[in-house]
PABA-898459 format. One record per residue (C-alpha): residue in three letters; y, x, z; residue number from 0. Coordinates in steps of 0.25 Angstrom, whole numbers, plus 5000, padded with zeros to 4 digits. Each point is the difference from the previous one (the first is absolute). Example, Ala and Ser with C-alpha at 12.3 -4.5 7.8 and 13.67 -1.06 7.14 Angstrom:
ALA;4982;5049;5031;0 $
SER;5014;5006;4998;1 $
***
This chain:
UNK;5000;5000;5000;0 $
UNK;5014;5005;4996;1 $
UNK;5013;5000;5011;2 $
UNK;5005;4991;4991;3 $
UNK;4989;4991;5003;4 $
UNK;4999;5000;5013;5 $
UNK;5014;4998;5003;6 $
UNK;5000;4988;4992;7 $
UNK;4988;4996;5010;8 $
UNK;5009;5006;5010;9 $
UNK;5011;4989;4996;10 $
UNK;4991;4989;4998;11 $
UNK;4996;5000;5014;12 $
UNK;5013;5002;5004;13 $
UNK;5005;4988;4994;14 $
UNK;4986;4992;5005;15 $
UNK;5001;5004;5013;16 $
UNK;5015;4995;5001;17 $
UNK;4996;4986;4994;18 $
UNK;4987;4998;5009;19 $
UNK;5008;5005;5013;20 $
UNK;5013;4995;4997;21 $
UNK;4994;4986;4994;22 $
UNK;4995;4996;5011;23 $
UNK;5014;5002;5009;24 $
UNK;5007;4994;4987;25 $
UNK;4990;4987;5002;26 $
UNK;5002;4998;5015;27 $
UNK;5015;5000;4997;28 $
UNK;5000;4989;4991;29 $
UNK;4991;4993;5011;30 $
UNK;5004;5002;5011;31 $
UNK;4999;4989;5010;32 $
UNK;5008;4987;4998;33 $
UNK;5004;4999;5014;34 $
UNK;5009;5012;5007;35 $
UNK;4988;5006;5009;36 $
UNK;4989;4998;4989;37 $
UNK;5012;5008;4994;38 $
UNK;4999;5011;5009;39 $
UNK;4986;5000;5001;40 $
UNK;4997;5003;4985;41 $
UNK;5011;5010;5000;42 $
UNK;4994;5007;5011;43 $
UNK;4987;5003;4992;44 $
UNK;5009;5008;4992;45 $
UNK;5011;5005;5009;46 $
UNK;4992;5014;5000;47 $
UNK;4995;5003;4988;48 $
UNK;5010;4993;4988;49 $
UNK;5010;5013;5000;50 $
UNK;4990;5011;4999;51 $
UNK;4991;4991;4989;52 $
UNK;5013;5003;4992;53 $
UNK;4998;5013;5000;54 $
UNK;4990;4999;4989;55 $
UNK;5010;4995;4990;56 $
UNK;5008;5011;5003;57 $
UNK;4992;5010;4999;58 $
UNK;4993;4993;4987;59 $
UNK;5015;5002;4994;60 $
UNK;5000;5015;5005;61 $
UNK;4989;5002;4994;62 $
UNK;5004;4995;4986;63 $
UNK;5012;5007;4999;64 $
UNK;4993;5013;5004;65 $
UNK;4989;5000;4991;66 $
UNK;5003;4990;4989;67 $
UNK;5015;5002;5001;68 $
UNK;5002;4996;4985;69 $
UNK;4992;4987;5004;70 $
UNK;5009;4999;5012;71 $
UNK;5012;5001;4992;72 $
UNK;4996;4991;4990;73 $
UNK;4996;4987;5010;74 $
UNK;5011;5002;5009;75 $
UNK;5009;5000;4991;76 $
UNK;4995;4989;4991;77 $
UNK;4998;4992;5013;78 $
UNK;5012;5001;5009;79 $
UNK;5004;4987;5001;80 $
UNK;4988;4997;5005;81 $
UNK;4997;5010;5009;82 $
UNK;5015;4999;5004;83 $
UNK;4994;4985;5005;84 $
UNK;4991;5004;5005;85 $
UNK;5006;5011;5010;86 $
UNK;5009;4988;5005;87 $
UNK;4987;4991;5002;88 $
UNK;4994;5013;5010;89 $
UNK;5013;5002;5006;90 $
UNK;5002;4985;5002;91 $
UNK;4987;4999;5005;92 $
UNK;5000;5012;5009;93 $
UNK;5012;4998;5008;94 $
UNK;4995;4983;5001;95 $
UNK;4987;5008;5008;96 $
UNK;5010;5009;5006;97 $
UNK;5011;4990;5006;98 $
UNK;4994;4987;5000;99 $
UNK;4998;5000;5014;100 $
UNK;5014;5007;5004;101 $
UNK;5007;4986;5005;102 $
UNK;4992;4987;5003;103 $
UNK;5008;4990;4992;104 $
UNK;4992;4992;4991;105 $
UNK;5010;5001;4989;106 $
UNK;4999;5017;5000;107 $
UNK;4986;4999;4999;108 $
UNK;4998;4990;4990;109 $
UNK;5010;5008;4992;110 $
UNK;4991;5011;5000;111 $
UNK;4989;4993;4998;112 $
UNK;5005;4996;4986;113 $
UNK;5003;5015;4998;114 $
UNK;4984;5002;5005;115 $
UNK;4994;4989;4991;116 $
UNK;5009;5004;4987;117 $
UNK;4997;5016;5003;118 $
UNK;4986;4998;5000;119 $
UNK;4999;4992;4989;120 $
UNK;5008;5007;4990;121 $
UNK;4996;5013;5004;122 $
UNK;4985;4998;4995;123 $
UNK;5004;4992;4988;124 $
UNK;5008;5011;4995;125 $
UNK;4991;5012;5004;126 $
UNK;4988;4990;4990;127 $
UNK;5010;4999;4990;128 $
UNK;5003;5014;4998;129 $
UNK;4985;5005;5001;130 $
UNK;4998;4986;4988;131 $
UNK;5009;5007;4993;132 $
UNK;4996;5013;5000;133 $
UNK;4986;4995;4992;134 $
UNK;5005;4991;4993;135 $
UNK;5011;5006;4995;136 $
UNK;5015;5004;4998;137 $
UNK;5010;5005;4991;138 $
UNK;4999;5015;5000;139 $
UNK;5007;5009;4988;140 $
UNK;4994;5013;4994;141 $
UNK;5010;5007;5010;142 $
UNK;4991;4994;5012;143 $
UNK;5012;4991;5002;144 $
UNK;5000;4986;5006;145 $
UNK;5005;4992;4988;146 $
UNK;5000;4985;5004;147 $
UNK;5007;4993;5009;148 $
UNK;4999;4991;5013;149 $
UNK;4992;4989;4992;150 $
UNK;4990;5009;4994;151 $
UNK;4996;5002;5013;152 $
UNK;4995;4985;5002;153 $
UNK;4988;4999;4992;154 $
UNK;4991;4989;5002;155 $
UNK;4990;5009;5004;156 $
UNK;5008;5008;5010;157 $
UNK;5006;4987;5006;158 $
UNK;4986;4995;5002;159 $
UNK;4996;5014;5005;160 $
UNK;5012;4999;5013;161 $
UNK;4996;4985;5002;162 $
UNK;4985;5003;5002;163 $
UNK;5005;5012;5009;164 $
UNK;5009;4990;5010;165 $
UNK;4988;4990;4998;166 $
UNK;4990;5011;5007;167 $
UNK;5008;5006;5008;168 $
UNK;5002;4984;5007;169 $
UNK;4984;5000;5002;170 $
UNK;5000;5015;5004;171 $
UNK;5010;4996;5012;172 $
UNK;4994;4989;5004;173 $
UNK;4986;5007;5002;174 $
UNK;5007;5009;5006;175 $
UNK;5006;4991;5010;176 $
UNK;4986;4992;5002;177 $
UNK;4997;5015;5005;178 $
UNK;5010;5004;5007;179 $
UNK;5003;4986;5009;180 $
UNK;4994;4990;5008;181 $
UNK;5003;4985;5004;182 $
UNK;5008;4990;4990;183 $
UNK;5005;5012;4994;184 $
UNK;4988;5006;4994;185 $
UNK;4995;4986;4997;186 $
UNK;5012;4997;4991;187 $
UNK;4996;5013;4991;188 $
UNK;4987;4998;4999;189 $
UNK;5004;4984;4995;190 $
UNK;5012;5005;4991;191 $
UNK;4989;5011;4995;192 $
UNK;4989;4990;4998;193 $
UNK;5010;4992;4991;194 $
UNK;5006;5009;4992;195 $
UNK;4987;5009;4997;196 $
UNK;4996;4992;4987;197 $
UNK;5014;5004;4995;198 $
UNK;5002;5014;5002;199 $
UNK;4983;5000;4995;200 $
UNK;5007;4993;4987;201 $
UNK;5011;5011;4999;202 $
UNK;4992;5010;5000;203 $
UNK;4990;4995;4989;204 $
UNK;5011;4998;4992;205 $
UNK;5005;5013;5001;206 $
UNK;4986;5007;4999;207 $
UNK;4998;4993;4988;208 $
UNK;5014;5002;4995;209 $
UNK;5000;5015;5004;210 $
UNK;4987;5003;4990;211 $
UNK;5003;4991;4989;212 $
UNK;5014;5006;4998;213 $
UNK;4997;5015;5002;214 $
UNK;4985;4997;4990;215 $
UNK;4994;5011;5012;216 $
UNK;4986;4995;5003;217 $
UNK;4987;5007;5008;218 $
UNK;5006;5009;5013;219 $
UNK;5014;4999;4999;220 $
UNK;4997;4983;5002;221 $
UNK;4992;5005;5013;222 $
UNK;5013;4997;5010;223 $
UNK;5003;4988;4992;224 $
UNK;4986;4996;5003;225 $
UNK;5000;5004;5016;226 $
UNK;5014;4993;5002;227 $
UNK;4993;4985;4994;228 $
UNK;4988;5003;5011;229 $
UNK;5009;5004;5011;230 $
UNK;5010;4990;4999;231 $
UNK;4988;4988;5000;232 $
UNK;4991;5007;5011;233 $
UNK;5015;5001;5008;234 $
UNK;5000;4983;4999;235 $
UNK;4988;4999;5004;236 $
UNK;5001;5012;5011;237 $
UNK;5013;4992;5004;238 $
UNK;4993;4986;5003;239 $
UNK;4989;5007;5008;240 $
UNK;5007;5003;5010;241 $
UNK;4999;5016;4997;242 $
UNK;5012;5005;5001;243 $
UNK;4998;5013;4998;244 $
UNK;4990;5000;4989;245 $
UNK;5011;4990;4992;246 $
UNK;5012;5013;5003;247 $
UNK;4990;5010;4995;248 $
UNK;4998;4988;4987;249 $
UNK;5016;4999;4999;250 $
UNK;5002;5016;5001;251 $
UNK;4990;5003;4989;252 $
UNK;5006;4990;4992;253 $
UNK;5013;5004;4999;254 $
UNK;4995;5015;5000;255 $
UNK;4992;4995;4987;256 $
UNK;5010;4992;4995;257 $
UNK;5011;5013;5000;258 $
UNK;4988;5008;4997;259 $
UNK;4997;4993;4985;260 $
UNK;5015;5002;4996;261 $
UNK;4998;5015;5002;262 $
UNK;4988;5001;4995;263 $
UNK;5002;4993;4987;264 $
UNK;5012;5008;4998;265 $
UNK;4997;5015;5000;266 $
UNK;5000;5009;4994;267 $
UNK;5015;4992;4997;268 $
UNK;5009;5000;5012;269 $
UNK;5011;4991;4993;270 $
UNK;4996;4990;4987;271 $
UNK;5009;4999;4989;272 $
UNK;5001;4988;4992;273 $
UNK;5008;5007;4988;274 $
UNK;4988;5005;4997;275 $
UNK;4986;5010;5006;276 $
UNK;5007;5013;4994;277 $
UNK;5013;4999;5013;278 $
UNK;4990;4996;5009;279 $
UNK;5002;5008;5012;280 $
UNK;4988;5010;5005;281 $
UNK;4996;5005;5011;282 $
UNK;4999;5014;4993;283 $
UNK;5015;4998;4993;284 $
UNK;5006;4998;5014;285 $
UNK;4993;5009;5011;286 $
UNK;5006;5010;5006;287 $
UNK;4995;5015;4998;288 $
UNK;4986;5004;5004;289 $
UNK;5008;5007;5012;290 $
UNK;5006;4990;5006;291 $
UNK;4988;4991;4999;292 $
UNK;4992;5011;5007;293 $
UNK;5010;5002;5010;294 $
UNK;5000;4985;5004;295 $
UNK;4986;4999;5000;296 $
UNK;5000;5011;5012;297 $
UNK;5013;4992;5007;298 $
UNK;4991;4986;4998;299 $
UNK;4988;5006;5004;300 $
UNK;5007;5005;5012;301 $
UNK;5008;4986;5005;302 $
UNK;4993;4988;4993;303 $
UNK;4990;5002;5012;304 $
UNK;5010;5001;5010;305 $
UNK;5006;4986;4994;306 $
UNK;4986;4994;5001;307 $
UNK;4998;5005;5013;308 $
UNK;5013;4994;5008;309 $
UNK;5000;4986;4990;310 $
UNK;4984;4997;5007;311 $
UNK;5003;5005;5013;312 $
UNK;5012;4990;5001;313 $
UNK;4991;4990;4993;314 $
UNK;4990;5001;5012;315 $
UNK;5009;5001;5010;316 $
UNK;5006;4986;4997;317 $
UNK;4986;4994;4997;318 $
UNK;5001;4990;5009;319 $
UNK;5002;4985;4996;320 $
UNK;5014;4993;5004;321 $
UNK;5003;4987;5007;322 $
UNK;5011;4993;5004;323 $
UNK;5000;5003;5014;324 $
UNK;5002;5015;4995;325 $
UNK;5014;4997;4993;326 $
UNK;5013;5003;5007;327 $
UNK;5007;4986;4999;328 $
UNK;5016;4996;5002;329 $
UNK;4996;4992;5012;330 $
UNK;4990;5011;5005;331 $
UNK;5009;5011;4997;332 $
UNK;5014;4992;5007;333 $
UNK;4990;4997;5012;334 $
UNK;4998;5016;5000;335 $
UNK;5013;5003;5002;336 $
UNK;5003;4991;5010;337 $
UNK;4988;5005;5008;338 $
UNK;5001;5014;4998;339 $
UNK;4992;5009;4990;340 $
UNK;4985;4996;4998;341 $
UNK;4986;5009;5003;342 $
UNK;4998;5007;4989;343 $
UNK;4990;4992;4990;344 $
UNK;4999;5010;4989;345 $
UNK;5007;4989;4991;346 $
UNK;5014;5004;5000;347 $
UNK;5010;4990;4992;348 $
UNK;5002;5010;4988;349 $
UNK;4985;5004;4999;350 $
UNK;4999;4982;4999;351 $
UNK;5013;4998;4991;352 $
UNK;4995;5012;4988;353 $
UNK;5011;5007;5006;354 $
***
């Protein structure tokens, strides 16, 4: 296997692992609890995780730029406006984890909760837009220039692409909050994942089938395409079992499958072109010298254990489940202060709020 190859692997999984961790944070933001409590509740399963699960897109765009910087200079470019969006949708969605539980009135929280919901929606919409469009195909010149504009960025295929994300990554939160609550909480998940299991199952047949019929790639490279149908159906059927866990693993390894198949289907191009297979971008025409790939590979070698290492030790420190009697709540917290500090629980107000 050649550098090049492998860092193309190297981003794949980067961009995979964002969507499978980041999914299912990005789902329990757009179903977090109806009531204020149930509210805190689901933002508690996330409080401690959601900002390093970040890191993974970060450090996916890091790695593009150093070792594809053509194809990082070609997609950024070409997509700003949307990447512009979605920066403001992180933002907007980090500093609601961050602040919402700064002052108790019920018009500052529901303000961020509208920053909350919209962040995590739009946010995974775009991020499956951009990775539709990078298979299906853009404008690129022979200069390996970004030749279109904003419209040829909202192909029918990439549009379906960010809806079928938004749609997994609503069942992948709800698994994950049937995993991580308990009571009327949980309940509410597994019921919302229960309903809307045979939907996302229909999304992601659709774009299976889309994803192979518009590419003309058959034998292994449909093999993702293939796991992400199974997964998603065992994930329904895991859900309505009451196995929580076996219906997160289901979940993971169908948006993993589903990212996966993009990827997959799209090397040994990083970037198609629709003007034409000659200004297709490569993964030869836009690495980095052989240097500087060997130089990064010692660097990940190095600290992509290290990431692995702190992200499952904080994921086994908050294994625990959540209930409501574990949030801090206005009328709890107002009854605190009046009564002096409480005996330390473990539970602290920011680790509950996502702060």
């Amino acid at each position: 296997m050649t550098l090049t190859a492998f860092w193309f692997i190297v981003i794949a999984v980067l961009w995979t692992g964002f969507l499978v961790l980041e999914g299912f944070d990005f789902g329990v933001g757009m179903l977090a609890g109806r009531d204020d409590t149930g509210r805190r509740v689901a933002l508690a399963t996330i409080g401690p995780v959601w900002d390093a699960n970040e890191v993974w897109l970060i450090v996916a765009a890091a790695g593009m730029f150093a070792a594809f910087p053509s194809w990082y200079a070609t997609m950024f470019s070409g997509f700003y406006p949307a990447f512009v969006l979605l920066l403001v949708a992180l933002i907007g969605r980090g500093l609601s984890l961050e602040f919402r539980g700064k002052h108790d009135t019920a018009r500052w929280r529901r303000s961020w909760d509208v920053a909350l919901t919209g962040g995590s929606l739009i946010a995974p919409f775009l991020v499956g837009v951009t990775l539709g469009d990078l298979l299906h195909g853009v404008p690129i010149g022979a200069d390996q220039e970004y030749a279109g504009n904003l419209t040829d960025l909202l192909s029918p295929y990439a549009l379906f692409t960010g809806i079928t994300v938004v749609a997994l990554c609503l069942l992948h939160g709800a698994a994950f909050l049937a995993l991580k609550t308990v009571g009327d909480v949980r309940e509410r998940a597994v019921g919302l994942a229960g309903r809307i299991s045979p939907v996302v199952a229909g999304a992601v047949v659709a774009f299976a089938v889309w994803t192979q019929v518009s590419t003309g790639h058959g034998g292994a490279d449909a093999i993702p395409a293939a796991v992400a149908v199974t997964a998603v159906a065992a994930a329904g059927w895991l859900i309505r079992q009451g196995r929580d866990g076996a219906a997160f693993a289901a979940t993971s390894l169908t948006m993993a499958a589903v990212v996966s198949s993009i990827f997959v289907n799209l090397y040994p191009r990083v970037m198609v072109s629709t003007l034409g297979s000659a200004t297709d971008l490569t993964v030869t025409d836009t690495s980095s010298s052989s240097y500087s790939l060997r130089v990064m590979t010692v660097v990940a070698a190095v600290l992509f254990p290290v990431v692995l290492l702190y992200q499952g030790w904080t994921y086994h420190v908050f294994r625990h489940r959540i209930s409501r009697a574990d949030v801090v709540t206005p009328a709890r917290r107002t009854q605190a202060s009046a009564t002096g500090p409480p005996a330390a629980t473990g539970n602290s107000d920011s680790q509950q709020e996502a702060t």
